[in-house]
C-alpha positions, 0 to 999 in steps of 0.5 A: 500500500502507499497512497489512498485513492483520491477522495472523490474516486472513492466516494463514487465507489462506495456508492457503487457498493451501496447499490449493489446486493450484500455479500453473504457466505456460509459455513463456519466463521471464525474471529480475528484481530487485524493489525489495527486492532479491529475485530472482523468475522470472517470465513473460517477457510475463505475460497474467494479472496480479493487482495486490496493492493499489489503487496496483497496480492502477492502475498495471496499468491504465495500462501493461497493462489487457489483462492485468488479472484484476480490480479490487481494488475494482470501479469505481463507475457514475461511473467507467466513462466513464473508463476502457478498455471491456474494464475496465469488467466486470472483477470485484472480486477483493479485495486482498493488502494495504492496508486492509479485509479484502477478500482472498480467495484462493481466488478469486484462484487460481481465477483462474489469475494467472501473476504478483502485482505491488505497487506502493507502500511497500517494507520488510522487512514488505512483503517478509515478505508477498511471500515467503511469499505467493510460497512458498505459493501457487507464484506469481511476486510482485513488489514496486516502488517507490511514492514519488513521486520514484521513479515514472519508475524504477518505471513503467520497472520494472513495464513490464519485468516486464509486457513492455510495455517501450515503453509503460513508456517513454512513461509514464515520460517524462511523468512526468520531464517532470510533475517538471521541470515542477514544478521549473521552476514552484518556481523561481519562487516563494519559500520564503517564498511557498508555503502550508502546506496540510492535507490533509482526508480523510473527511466531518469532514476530521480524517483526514489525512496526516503528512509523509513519508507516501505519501498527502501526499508530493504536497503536499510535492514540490509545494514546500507545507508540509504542516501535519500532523506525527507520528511515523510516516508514515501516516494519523493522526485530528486534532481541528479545534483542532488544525487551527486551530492549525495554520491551513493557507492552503490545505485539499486535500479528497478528501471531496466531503461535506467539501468541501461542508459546511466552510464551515457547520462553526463548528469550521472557521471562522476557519481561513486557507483556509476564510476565505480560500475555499482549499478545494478539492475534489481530481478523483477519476475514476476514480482521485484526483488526489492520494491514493486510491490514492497511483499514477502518477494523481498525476502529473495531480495534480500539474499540478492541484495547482499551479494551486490552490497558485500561480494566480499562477504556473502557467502552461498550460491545464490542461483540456487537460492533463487530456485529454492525460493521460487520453488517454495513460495511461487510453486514453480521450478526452475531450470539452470536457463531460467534461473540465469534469465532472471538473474541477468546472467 
């Protein structure tokens, strides 16, 4: 999640919901306690879910593809070799929240969701959204929490709400394996040694991400400084002399047109990373590595991260990292070629 729909958008949605029939389910119920702290009645093993944003969405997939109605933005042609075949077709259903006006809720309850799960950023606004949605359209609406540092508590959570509670166990035990992994890794290297790194994103690079932000917490919990400071958490556009000033050693791209082109951009040059060849192009099928969407895909980045950030370092095989992860929380297997391809090998 990252920024709420315009006010008038949805306004006009909830009066959609307000003329359409309520929707009801069956069956037996249970009771949970989301990340704000409200009680909701939901199915106790929902078999239709609707994921409010893209960080959702991909957190569906990876405990409960079966129960997905949609995506919220359909994938690309490129994607599909990545992911569950009974996903691959799911129509594009648009979002409850994030960025773009892409909801549509007509569509959604012609679709029938017995549940609406978000996964991301949780505040009294994020809140405000869930209980109105919730009381208009008479569907169970469930907020968890996205950080980074949350993820082992917040897949076990959605697990609970999906009813797939083993699933969510093995999951969250990858993930506290990924953060004791990092941590060891960081042991070994001094503050004094990380890299300050700046986080480029669109084809000029000068979108990027504050510290503290939900889209860069990555880099951070990495041990990296991340260079770009604001005073809020989101998105913010900088210009290249900013970057310059701040001379990151290390620039994580998430844009392939950057990645390509900054090394002829004169605005760039002069820069520590570009100077130094330590720009590199984040994987991003089917979901980024780093951000896009900021969801349980950045426990691979992780691993990524570290062999960019540390090559002194880092230990382990991280093609075969890749594959294990793809394998257990994607459900696809890779081959050597595939691998390599997503790599950028």
């Amino acid at each position: 999640m990252k920024h709420l729909i315009p006010a008038a958008l949805k306004a006009a949605a909830l009066l959609v919901l307000a003329a359409l029939p309520a929707a009801a389910f069956d069956g037996p119920t249970q009771t949970v306690t989301d990340a704000t702290g409200r009680s909701v009645e939901i199915p106790a093993d929902p078999a239709r879910v609707f994921a409010a944003g893209p960080p959702a969405a991909t957190l569906l997939y990876a405990l409960k593809p079966q129960a997905m109605l949609g995506w919220v933005r359909a994938p690309k042609q490129a994607d599909l070799p990545y992911l569950l075949p009974l996903t691959q077709a799911l129509p594009e259903l648009g979002r409850l929240t994030g960025k773009g006006d892409t909801l549509n809720l007509e569509v959604l309850l012609a679709a029938r969701p017995d549940l609406i799960v978000d996964y991301g950023t949780v505040n009294a606004t994020y809140r405000d959204l869930a209980e109105r949605v919730q009381d208009q359209a008479q569907l169970p609406y469930v907020l968890i929490d996205g950080s980074l540092d949350a993820m082992p508590a917040s897949i076990r959570a959605m697990a609970g709400v999906l009813g797939v509670a083993e699933r969510g166990e093995a999951l969250a035990a990858y993930a506290e394996d990924s953060f004791a992994k990092a941590d060891a890794l960081l042991a070994t290297v001094p503050a004094a040694q990380r890299p300050k790194v700046y986080l480029a994103r669109g084809p000029e690079g000068l979108e990027t991400a504050g510290r503290g932000s939900i889209n860069a917490e990555i880099i951070e919990r990495m041990g990296a400084v991340n260079v770009a400071q604001s005073e809020g958490k989101g998105l913010l556009t900088v210009s290249a002399e900013q970057v310059q000033a701040w001379a990151p050693d290390v620039i994580i791209t998430i844009d392939r047109d950057f990645a390509a082109s900054v090394g002829n951009m004169p605005e760039w040059q002069g820069i520590p990373a570009v100077a130094q060849g330590r720009v590199y192009l984040a994987p991003s099928r089917p979901f980024g590595f780093i951000d896009s969407p900021p969801s349980v895909n950045r426990l691979i980045g992780l691993k990524w991260l570290a062999q960019k950030l540390y090559p002194a370092q880092a230990k382990g095989d991280l093609a075969a990292e890749v594959a294990g992860f793809y394998a257990l929380f994607y459900g696809v297997t890779l081959d050597d070629a595939a691998v390599s391809a997503l790599l950028g090998d």
